[in-house]
N, C-alpha and C positions, 0 to 999 in steps of 0.2 A: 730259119728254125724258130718254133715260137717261141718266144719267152717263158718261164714257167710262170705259175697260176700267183696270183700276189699273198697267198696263205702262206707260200714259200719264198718269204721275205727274202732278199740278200740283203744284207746291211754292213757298210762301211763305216769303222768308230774310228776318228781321229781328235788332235785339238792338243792343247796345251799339255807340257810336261806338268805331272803333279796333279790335273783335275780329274781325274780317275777312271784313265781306262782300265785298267783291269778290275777295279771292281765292276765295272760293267760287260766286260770278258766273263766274269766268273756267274752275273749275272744271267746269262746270255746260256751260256754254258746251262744255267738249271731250268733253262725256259726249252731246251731241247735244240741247240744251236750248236753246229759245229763252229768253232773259232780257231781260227788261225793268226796269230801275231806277226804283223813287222814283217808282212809278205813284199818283197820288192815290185816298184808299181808295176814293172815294164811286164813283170810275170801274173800280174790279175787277167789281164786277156786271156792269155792260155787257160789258167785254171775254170774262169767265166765259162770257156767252150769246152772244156773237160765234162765240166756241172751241167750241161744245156747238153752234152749226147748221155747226160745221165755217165758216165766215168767215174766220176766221184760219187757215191752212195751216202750222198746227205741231203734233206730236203731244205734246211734253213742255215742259213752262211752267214759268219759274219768276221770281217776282216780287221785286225785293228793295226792300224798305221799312222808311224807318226816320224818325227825328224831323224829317231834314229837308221834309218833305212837313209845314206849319204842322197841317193837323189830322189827323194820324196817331194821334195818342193818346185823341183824343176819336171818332174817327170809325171807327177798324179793327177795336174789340170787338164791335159789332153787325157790324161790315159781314162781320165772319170768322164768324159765326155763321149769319149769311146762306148766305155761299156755302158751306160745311161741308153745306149742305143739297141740293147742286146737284151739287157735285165730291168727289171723293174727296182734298181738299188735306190737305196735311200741311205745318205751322210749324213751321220750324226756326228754333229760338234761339241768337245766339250768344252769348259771356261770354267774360270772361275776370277775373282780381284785378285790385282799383286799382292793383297796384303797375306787373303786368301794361302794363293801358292809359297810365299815365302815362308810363310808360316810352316808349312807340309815339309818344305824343304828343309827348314833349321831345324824340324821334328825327327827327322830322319839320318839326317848329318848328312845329306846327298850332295852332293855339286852340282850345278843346274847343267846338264848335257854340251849344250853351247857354251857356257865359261865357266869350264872346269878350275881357272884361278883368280876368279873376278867374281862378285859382289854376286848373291843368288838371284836380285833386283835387276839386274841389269841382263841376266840370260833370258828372265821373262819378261821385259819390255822386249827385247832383241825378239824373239820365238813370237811374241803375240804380234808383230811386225809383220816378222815373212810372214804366217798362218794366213793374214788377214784375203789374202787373194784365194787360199782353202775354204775359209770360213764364209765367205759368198758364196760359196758353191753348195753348202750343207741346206741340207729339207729341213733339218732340226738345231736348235742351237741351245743346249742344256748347259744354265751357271750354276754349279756344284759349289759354291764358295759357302754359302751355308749349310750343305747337307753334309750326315751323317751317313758310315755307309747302309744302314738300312734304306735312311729316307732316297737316296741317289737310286736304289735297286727299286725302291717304290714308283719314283718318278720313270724309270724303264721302262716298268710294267702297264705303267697305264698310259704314258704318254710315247712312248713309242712303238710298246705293244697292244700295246688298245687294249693289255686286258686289266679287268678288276682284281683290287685286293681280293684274295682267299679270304674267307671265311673265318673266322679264328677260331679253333674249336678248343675247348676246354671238357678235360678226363679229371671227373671225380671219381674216387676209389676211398672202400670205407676199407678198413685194416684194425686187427689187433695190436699192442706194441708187443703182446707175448711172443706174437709170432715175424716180430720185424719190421722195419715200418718199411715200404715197396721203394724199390731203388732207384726210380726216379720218380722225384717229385719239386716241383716247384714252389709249392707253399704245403706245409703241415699244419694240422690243426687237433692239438687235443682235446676230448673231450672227456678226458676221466673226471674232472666236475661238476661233471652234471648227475642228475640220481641214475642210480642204477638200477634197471630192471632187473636183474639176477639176482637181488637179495630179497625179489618179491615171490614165495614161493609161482603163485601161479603164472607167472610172466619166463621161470627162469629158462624151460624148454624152448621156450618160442623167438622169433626173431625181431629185429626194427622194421621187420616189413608186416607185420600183425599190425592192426588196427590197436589192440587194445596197450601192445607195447610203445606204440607212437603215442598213444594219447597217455600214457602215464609220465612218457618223457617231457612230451611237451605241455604238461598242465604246470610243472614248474616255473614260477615266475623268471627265473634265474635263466632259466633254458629259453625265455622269450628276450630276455637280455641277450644275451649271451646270439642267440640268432642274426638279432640286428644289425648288433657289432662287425658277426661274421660278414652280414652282406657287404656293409659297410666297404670293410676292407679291400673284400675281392671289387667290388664293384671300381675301386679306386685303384685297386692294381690293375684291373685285365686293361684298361687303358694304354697305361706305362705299359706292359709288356709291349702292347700292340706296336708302339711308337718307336719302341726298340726292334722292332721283326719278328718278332715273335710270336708264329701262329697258333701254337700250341702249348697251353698250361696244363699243369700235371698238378691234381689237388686233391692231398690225401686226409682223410678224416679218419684219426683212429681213438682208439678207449682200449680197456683192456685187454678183451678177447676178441673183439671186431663183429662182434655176433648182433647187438644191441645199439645202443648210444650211438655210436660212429653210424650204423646203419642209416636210422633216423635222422641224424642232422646231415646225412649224404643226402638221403634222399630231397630235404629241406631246399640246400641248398642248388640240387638240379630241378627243381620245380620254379626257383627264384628266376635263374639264369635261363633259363627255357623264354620267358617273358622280355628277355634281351637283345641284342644282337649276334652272340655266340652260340657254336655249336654246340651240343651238350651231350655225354656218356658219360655212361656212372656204372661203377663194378662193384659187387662187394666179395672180396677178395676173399673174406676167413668167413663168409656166412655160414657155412657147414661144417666148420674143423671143432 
């Protein structure tokens, strides 16, 4: 029977207790992957020809297996050899230093699997031991000893999935505080310091998106401070989020009524960001209330 096409990856995650498979399970899981944990080896065959007459209704698999399954180490070098001959799978190993894992381990208060009453150091020299005849056999071999679990989920994506970070889009939203400021937002910015158009009779009808109301806003020296600063900021935050995982920022810009001021410096700041890296939307929530 043929194999399936290699867009319907199988992929096998094993490797050391503590260097993180299931953040790469849950990974896995938002990339559109069935995963199944700690499948006994001797039963991947079966499942493998379940999947190949199409029985199981998933098109992307990924298995995670590791010492808890009692004959994992004796059982998974032939059995992965086997199915190597069926599927297009690809083992990914995980690792990470002893210093690394024990660290994870005293973080947790866990007992290392293999010496439930002996020293956390000594289950993972023992574990990275047997592994070492697994860890030959893997297409991939990822050291998680420095990642966070963002950065581990990043390294997934592009190096084992071949795809590219997302985009990181950023939603500005101008707002009233009269009428609440929008319930999710990431960074807030007020702008009731700056002048107000509404105390100018002929401005007070109209909105931050009139020409004559932007340009009374921003003739203010204070309002070209005040702008720079703001880039300033986001420019130094959208970063930091990014590094954190963070694809999406929520940036609200409000003043009193949300009609004026907040309008204009929304707008300011999605013409800035527009000239960046990030994706950009911008709403003006109270323009008409």
């Amino acid at each position: 029977m043929k194999p399936p096409a290699k867009d319907n990856r199988f992929l096998i995650i094993t490797g050391l207790s503590g260097s993180g498979k299931t953040v790469v399970s849950r990974a896995l899981e938002d990339f559109g992957y069935y995963c199944m944990d700690n499948l006994p080896a001797k039963l991947i065959v079966s499942f493998i020809d379940l999947w190949l007459r199409k029985k199981v209704e998933v098109d992307r698999t990924a298995l995670v297996m590791d010492i808890r399954e009692p004959r994992f180490l004796s059982d998974f070098p032939a059995v992965f050899r086997d199915i190597r001959k069926k599927v297009p799978v690809r083992l990914v190993f995980l690792e990470a230093s002893d210093e690394a894992l024990a660290k994870r381990f005293n973080e947790t208060r866990r007992p290392h699997p293999l010496t439930p009453r002996r020293p956390v150091l000594a289950g993972v020299r023992l574990e990275r031991k047997r592994l070492l005849p697994i860890r030959r056999l893997a297409d991939e071999i990822v050291d998680t000893s420095g990642l966070n679990i963002y950065q581990l989920k990043d390294v997934i994506a592009e190096r084992i999935l071949r795809r590219k970070r997302p985009r990181a889009q950023v939603v500005v939203t101008s707002f009233g505080y009269k009428h609440g400021l929008p319930l999710e937002s990431d960074i807030v910015i007020d702008t009731r310091l700056l002048p107000n158009p509404f105390y100018v009779d002929r401005l007070r009808d109209r909105t931050g998106k009139a020409p004559s109301v932007r340009a009374y806003v921003l003739a203010s020296p204070g309002t070209r401070t005040f702008l720079g600063r703001l880039f300033r900021l986001v420019d130094y935050m959208l970063p930091r989020f990014a590094r954190e995982g963070k694809t999406s920022v929520a940036i609200a810009i409000g003043c009193t009524g949300g009609r004026h001021r907040s309008v204009v410096i929304a707008e300011e700041l999605k013409n800035h960001l527009k000239a960046g890296p990030c994706g950009v939307k911008i709403y003006h929530r109270d323009l008409y209330k």
